[in-house]
N, C-alpha and C positions, 0 to 999 in steps of 0.2 A: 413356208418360212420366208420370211425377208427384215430386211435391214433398211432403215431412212434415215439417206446422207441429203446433207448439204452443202454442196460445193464450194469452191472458193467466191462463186459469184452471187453467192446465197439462195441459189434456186436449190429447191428440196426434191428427192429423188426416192421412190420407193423401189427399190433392187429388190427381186426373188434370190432365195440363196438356197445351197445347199448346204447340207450337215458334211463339217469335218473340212469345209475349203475356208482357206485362210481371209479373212475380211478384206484384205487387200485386193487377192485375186477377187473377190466377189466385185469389187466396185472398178477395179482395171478390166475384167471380161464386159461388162455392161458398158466400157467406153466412155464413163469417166474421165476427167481429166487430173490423172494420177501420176506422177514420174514413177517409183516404184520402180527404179532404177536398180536394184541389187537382186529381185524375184522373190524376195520374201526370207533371205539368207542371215537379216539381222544384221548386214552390216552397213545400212544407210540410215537416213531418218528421212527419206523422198516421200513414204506413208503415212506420216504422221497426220495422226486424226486428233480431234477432240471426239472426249465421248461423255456424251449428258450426263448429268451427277447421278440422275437415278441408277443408271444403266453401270457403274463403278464397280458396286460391290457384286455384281454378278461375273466379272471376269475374273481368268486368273491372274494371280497375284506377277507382277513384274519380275521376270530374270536380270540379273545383273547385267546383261549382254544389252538390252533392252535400256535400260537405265543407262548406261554408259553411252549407245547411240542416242537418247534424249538429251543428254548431256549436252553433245555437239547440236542439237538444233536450234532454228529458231522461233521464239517468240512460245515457250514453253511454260505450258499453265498445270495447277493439277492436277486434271484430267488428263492431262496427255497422255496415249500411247502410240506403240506402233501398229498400224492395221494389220501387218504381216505375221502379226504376235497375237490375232485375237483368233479364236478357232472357233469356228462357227456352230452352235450348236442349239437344242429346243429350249435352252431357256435364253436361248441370246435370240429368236423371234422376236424381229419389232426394236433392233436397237438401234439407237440414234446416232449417229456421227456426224462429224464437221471435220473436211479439209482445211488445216492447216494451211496457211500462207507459206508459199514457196515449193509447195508439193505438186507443182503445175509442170508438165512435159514445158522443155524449153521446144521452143517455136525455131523452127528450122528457118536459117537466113535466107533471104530468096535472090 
């Protein structure tokens, strides 16, 4: 199984994934550049993806927890979700995402 993101710098990335890990952790374990600052708790929107139109009706449906963190994000399109919120699974082989602008680790001062 796997999942192809494209980063905030538009380079495309095919990730191996496994069944049942949250999309987040899949593209934070591979070393992405993901803030993913809360671990997947639903209380940030540092995960936020775009996910291809096709690829929509295959997930589950948004919890209001989920809604309420897109709320506060930015630059939030229909597709939006939270990668923390999609569970990885055989019919989600082969989905496509796009990191969201500002879901970047901030850069340590030197």
């Amino acid at each position: 199984m796997h999942i192809n993101v494209t980063d905030q710098d538009g380079v495309q990335h095919r990730l191996e994934a496994l069944e049942g890990f949250r999309v987040m952790e899949i593209i934070r374990d591979w070393g992405l550049n993901i803030n993913a600052e809360c671990g997947g708790a639903c209380a940030c929107a540092t995960c936020h993806v775009y996910v291809a139109d096709e690829w929509l009706d295959r997930l589950h449906p948004q919890e209001d927890e989920e809604v309420d963190m897109l709320d506060a994000a930015f630059m939030v399109e229909n597709n939006s979700r939270l990668s923390c919120q999609i569970i990885m699974s055989e019919d989600l082989d082969g989905l496509e995402v796009t990191l969201a602008p500002g879901t970047e680790k901030e850069r340590a001062a030197a």
